[in-house]
PAKERO-881237 format. One line per 3 residues: number of its first residue (from 0); their letters; for each residue x, y, z of C-alpha. Coordinates in steps of 0.001 Angstrom, whole numbers, plus 524288, in hexadecimal, padded with zeros to 5 digits. Example, Ala and Ser with C-alpha at 12.3 -4.5 7.8 and 13.67 -1.06 7.14 Angstrom:
% PAKERO-881237
0	as	8300C,7EE6C,81E78 | 83566,7FBDC,81BE4;
END
This chain:
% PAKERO-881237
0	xxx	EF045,99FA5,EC455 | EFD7D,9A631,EC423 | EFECA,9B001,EB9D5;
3	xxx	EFAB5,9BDC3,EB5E3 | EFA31,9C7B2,EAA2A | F02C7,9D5BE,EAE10;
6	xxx	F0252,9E1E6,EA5C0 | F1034,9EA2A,EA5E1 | F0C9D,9F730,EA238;
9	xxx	F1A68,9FCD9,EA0E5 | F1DCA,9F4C6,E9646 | F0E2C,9F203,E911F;
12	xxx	F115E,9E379,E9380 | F0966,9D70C,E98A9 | F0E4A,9CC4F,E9EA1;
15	xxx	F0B67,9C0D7,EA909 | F0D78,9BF18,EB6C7 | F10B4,9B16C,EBAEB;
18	xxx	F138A,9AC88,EC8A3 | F1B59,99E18,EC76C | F20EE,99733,ED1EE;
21	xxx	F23B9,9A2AC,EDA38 | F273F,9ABF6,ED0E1 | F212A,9B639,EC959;
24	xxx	F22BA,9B803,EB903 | F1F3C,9C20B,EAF2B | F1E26,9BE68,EA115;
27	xxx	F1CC7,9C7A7,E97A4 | F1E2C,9C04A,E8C1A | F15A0,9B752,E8407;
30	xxx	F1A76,9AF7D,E7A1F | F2633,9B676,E790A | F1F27,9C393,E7935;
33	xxx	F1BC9,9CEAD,E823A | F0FB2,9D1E8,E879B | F100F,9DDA6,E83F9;
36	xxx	F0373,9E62F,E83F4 | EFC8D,9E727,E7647 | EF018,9F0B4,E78C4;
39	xxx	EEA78,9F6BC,E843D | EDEFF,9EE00,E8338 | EE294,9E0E7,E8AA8;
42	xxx	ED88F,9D814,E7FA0 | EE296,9DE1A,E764B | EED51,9DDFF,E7BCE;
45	xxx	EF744,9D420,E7794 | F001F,9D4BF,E8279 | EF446,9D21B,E8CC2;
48	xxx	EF082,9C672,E84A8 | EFD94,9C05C,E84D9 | EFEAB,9C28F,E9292;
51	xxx	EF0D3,9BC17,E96EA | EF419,9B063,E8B43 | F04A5,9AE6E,E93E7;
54	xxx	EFBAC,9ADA7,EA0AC | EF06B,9A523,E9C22 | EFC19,99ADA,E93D0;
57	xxx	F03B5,99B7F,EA205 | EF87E,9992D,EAA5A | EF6E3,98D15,EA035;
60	xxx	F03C0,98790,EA197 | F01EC,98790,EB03C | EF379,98193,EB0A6;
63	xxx	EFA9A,974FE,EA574 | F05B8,974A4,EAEA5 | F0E8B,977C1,EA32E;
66	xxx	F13A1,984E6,EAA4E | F211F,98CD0,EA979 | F25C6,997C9,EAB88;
69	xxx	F313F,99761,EA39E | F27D7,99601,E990D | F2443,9A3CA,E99B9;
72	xxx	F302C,9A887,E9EAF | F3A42,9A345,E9700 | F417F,9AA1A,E8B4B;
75	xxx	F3915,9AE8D,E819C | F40FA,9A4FB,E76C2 | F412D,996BF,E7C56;
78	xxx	F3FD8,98D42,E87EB | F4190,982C9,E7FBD | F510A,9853E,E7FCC;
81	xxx	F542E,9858B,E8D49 | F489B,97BB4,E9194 | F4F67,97065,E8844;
84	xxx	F5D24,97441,E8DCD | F5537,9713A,E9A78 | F5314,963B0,E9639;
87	xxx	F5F70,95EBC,E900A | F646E,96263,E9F99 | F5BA8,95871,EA3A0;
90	xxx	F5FA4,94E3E,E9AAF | F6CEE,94BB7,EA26A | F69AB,93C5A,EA3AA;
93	xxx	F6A1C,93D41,E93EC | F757E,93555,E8E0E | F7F06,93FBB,E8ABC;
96	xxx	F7EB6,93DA5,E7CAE | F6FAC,93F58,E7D6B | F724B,94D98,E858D;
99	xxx	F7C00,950E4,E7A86 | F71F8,94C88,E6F9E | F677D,9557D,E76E9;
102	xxx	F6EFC,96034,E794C | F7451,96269,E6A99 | F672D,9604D,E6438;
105	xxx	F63B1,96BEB,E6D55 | F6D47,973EF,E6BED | F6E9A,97299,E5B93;
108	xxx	F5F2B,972D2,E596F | F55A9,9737B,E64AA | F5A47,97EEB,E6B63;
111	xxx	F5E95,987B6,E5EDF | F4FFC,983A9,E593E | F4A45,98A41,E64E1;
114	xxx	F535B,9946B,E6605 | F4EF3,999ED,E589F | F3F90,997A5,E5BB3;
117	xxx	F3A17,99D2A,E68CF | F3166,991FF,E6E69 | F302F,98F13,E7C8C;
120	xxx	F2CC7,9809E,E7D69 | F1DD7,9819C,E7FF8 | F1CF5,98914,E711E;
123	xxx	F2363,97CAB,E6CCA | F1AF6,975A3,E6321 | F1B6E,96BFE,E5660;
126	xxx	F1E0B,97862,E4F09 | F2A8A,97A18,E55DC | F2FC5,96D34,E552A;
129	xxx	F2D7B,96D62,E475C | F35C9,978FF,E4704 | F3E40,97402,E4FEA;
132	xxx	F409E,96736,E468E | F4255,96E77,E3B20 | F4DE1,97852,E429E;
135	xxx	F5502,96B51,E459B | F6097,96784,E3B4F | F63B0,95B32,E3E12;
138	xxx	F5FDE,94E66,E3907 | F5209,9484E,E387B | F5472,93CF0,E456E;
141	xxx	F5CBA,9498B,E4C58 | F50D5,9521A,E4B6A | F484D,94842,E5160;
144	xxx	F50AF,94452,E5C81 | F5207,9554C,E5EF0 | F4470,9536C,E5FB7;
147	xxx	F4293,94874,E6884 | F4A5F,94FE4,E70D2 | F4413,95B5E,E70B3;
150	xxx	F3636,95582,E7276 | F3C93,94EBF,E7FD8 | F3F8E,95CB1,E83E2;
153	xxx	F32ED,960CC,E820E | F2E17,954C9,E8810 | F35AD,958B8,E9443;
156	xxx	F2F9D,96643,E9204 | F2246,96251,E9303 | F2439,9597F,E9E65;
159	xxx	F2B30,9655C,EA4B8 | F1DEC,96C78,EA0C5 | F260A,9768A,E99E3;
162	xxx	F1C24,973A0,E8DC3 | F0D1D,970C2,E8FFA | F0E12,96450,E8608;
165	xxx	F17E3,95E85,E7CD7 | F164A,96494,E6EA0 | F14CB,95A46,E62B0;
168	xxx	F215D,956FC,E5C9B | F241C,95481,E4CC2 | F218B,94750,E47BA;
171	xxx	F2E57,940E4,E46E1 | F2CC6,93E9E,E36C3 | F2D42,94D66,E3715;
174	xxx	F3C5D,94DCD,E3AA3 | F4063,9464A,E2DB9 | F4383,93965,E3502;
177	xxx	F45F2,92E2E,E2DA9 | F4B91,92036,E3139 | F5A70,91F1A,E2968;
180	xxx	F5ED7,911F8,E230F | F663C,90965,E2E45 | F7562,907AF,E271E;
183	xxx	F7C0C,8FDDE,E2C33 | F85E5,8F245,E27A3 | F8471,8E4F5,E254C;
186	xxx	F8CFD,8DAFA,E2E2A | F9742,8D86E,E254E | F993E,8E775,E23E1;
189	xxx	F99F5,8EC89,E300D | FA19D,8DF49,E35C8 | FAB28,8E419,E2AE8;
192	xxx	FAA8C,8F43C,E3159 | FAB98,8EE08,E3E4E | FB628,8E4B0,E397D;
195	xxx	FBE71,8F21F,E3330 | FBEE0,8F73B,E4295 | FCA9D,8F5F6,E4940;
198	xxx	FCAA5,8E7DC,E544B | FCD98,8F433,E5EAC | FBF66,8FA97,E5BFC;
201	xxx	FB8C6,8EEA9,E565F | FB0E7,8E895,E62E5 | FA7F4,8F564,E666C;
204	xxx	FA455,8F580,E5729 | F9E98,8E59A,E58AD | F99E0,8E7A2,E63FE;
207	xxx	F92E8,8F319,E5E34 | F8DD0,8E9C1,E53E4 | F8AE7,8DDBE,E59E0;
210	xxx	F83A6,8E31B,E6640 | F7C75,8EDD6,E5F66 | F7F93,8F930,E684A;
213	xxx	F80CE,90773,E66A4 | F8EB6,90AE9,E669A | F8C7B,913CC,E736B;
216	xxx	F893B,906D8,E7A01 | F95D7,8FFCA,E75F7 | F9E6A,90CB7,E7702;
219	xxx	F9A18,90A44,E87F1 | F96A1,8FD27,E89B6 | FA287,8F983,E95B6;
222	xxx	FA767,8EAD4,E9697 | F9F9E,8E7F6,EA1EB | F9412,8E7FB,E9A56;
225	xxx	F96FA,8DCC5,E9539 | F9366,8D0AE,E9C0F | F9C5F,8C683,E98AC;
228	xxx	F91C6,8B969,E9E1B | F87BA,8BFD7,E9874 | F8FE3,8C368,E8B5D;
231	xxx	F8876,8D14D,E8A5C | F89BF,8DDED,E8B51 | F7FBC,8E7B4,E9489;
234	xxx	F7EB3,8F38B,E8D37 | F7D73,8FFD5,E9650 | F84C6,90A07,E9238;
237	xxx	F8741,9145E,E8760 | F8EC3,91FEE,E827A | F8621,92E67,E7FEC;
240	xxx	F8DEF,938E1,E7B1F | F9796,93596,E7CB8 | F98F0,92FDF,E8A23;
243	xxx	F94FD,9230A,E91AA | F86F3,920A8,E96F6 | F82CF,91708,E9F47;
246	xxx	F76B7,913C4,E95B2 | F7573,90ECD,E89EF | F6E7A,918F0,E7E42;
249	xxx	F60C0,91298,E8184 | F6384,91215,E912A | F627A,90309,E90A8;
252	xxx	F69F8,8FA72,E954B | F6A73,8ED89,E8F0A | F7363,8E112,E8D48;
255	xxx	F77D7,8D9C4,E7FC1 | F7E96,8CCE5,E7DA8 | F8D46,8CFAA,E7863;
258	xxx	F8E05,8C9F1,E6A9D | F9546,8BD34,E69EC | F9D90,8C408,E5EC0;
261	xxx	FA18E,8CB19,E6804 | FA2D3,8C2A6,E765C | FB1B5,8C25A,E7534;
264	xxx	FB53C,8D0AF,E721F | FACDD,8D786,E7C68 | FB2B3,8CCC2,E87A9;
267	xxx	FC03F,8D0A1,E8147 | FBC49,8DEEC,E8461 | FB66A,8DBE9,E9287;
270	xxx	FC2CC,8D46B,E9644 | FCC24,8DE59,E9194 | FD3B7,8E609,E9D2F;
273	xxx	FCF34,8F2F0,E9A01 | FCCE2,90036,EA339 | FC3ED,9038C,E9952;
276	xxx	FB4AB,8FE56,E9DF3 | FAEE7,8FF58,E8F0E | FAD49,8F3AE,E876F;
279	xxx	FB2AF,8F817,E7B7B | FBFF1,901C6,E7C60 | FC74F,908FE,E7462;
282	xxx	FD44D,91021,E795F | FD06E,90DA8,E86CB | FC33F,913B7,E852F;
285	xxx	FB42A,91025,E8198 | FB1BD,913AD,E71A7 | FAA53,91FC4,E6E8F;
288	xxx	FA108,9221D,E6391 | FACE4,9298E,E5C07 | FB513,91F11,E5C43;
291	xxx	FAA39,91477,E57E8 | FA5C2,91BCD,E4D05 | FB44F,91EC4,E479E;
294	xxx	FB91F,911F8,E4827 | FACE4,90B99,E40F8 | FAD86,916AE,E387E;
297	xxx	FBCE0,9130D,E34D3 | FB749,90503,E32F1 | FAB88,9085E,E2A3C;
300	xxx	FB408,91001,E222E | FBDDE,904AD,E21CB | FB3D4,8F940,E1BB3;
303	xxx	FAB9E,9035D,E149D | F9F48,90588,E1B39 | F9902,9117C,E2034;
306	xxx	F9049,9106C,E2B3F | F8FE2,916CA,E3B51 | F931C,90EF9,E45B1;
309	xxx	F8588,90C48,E4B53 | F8104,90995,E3D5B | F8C6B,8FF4B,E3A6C;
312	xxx	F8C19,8F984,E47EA | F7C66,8F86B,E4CCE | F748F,8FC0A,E4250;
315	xxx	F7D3A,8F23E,E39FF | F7C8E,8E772,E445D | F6DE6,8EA37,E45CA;
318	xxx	F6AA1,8E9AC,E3656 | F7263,8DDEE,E34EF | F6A27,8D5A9,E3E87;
321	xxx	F5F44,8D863,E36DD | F6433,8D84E,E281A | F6F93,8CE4C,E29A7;
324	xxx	F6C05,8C455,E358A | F5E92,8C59E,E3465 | F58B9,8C9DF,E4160;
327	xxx	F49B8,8CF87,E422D | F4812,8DCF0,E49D9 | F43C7,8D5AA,E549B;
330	xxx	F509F,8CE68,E5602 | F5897,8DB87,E549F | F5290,8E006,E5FA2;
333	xxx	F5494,8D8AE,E67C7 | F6447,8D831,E63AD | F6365,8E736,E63DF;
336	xxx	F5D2C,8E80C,E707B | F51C4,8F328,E6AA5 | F4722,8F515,E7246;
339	xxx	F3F11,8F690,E676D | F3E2D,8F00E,E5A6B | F3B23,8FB0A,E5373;
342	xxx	F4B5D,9012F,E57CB | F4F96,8F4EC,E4F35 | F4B3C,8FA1E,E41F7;
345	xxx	F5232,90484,E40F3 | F5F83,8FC7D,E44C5 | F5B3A,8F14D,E391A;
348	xxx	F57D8,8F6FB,E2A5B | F556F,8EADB,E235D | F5D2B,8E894,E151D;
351	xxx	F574C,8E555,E08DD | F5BBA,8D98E,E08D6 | F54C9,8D61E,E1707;
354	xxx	F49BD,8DA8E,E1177 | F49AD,8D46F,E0649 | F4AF4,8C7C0,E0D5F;
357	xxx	F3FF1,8CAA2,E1737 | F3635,8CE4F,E0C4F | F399B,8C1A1,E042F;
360	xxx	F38BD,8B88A,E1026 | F2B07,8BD8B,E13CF | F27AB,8BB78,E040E;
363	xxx	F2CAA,8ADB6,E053E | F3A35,8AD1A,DFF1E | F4595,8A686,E055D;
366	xxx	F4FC3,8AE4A,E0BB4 | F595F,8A71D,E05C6 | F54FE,8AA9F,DF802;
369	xxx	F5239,8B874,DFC07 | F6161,8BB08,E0056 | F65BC,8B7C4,DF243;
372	xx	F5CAC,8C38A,DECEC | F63BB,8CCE5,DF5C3;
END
């Protein structure tokens, strides 16, 4: 096999000779160290050792098929820094508000973390991604998704055999995670928010509410999406950082019936003679998230409530189906259009007063009595 142990007398040093792909390497350091001779005897002699332990880990590496050279030839601080700026370039069919998302969780805490400790990425191990966790100042659900990211990179790693095996990551109780409260308005209140908008603004805020779409998905859905036989709307589109996509956040596309509350408005909108192809305008343009969140912030303020937009607008519309119409998770579902079940709990925190009613009706008390105890 390739590979042999040299002695430099000049300068009383070891090192390896390695022959890869055509050309020939000497290392000299392992571990960060020189090789340098300890004690004339070689049994003794720490700098021999070293040497014959570089040459038996690289002869390793090549019979696992987990070989590099840059592994022993790179600076003596860190491949992990310029390996993970190696990935985000391959992430260019990323939604640009995902690249932007990666590249400043990188830039504010992966890459100054491994800038102060020198660890290549085959020394990294549980230990370090403890450390790692703890170095990171942001919230609890921001340190996890830095994580999840960083375990894909290392994922790529390993299948790039940069790394002989993925290390175990922390358990995710370990980053301080826990599930907030859903807020969110009954009908009456955030008709009455929606109702304090100005008539200009007002049909992108119902449609946000009746249809139960991310504002992203209303800020690019275009008027021929809508099907005016079908009354629907094919939802295909969405804005990232910023700028449009031709995908939606999940990459599915999927069509949903057009409210009847609504049938009128968004043909008014379609038949309007318009150079503009969005479905809702203002000024000649599609909305942005800026101007969403300022005017429903100007008409929170106006009726008294305090709540975001996708808090007052879908999680609202969401906990009302459950709390004030009465729908089971099964039924929200299948309005929501979640692949799961499980996605719908977090969108629908039962009130007391649901509750209360559920618990009584199983114990054999009328409904009807049970609302006058609320």
């Amino acid at each position: 096999m390739s590979g042999s142990v040299y002695f430099k007398r000049d300068r009383a040093q070891w090192g390896v000779a390695w022959n890869w792909q055509g050309k020939r390497y000497q290392i000299s350091r392992y571990k960060g160290r020189l090789m340098a001779q300890t004690h004339p005897n070689p049994k003794r002699d720490q700098g021999y050792i070293d040497a014959h332990r570089l040459l038996a880990q690289m002869q390793g590496d090549v019979e696992n098929g987990v070989f590099r050279i840059e592994k022993y030839t790179g600076n003596r601080y860190t491949d992990v820094i310029p390996f993970f700026e190696q990935w985000l370039n391959t992430k260019t069919g990323k939604k640009p508000g995902t690249i932007r998302l990666y590249s400043s969780l990188f830039a504010n805490h992966i890459k100054p973390f491994f800038e102060e400790n020198s660890t290549q990425l085959h020394e990294i191990q549980l230990d370090t991604l403890d450390a790692m966790i703890a170095s990171i100042s942001l919230a609890p659900s921001s340190k996890n998704l830095c994580m999840t990211i960083f375990r894909a990179f290392l994922d790529y790693a390993w299948r790039s055999k940069r790394i002989p095996e993925m290390p175990p990551f922390p358990k995710r109780s370990e980053y301080g995670i826990e599930s907030p409260a859903i807020k969110w308005l009954p009908e009456s209140r955030q008709m009455a928010a929606i109702e304090a908008i100005p008539e200009k603004h007002r049909a992108i805020f119902l449609f946000l509410k009746y249809h139960l779409k991310r504002p992203a998905e209303a800020m690019a859905l275009y008027k021929m999406d809508y099907d005016q036989f079908g009354k629907s709307f094919h939802i295909r589109r969405g804005i990232s950082g910023g700028q449009l996509v031709t995908s939606t956040k999940t990459g599915a596309e999927h069509i949903i019936p057009c409210h009847r509350a609504m049938i009128v408005e968004i043909e008014r909108l379609v038949g309007m003679n318009e150079s503009c192809p969005f479905m809702f305008v203002q000024r000649g343009r599609r909305y942005t998230e800026g101007v969403l969140n300022r005017v429903w912030k100007k008409a929170c303020a106006a009726v008294g409530e305090d709540i975001e937009l996708y808090s007052g607008l879908k999680h609202s519309s969401m906990s009302q189906f459950v709390n004030e119409k009465r729908l089971s998770m099964a039924e929200l579902q299948i309005i929501s259009g979640h692949k799961k079940i499980e996605s719908v709990y977090k969108y629908a925190s039962v009130e007391l007063g649901r509750q209360r009613e559920l618990l009584e009706t199983v114990a054999g008390v009328e409904p009807e009595k049970i609302r006058k105890v609320k």
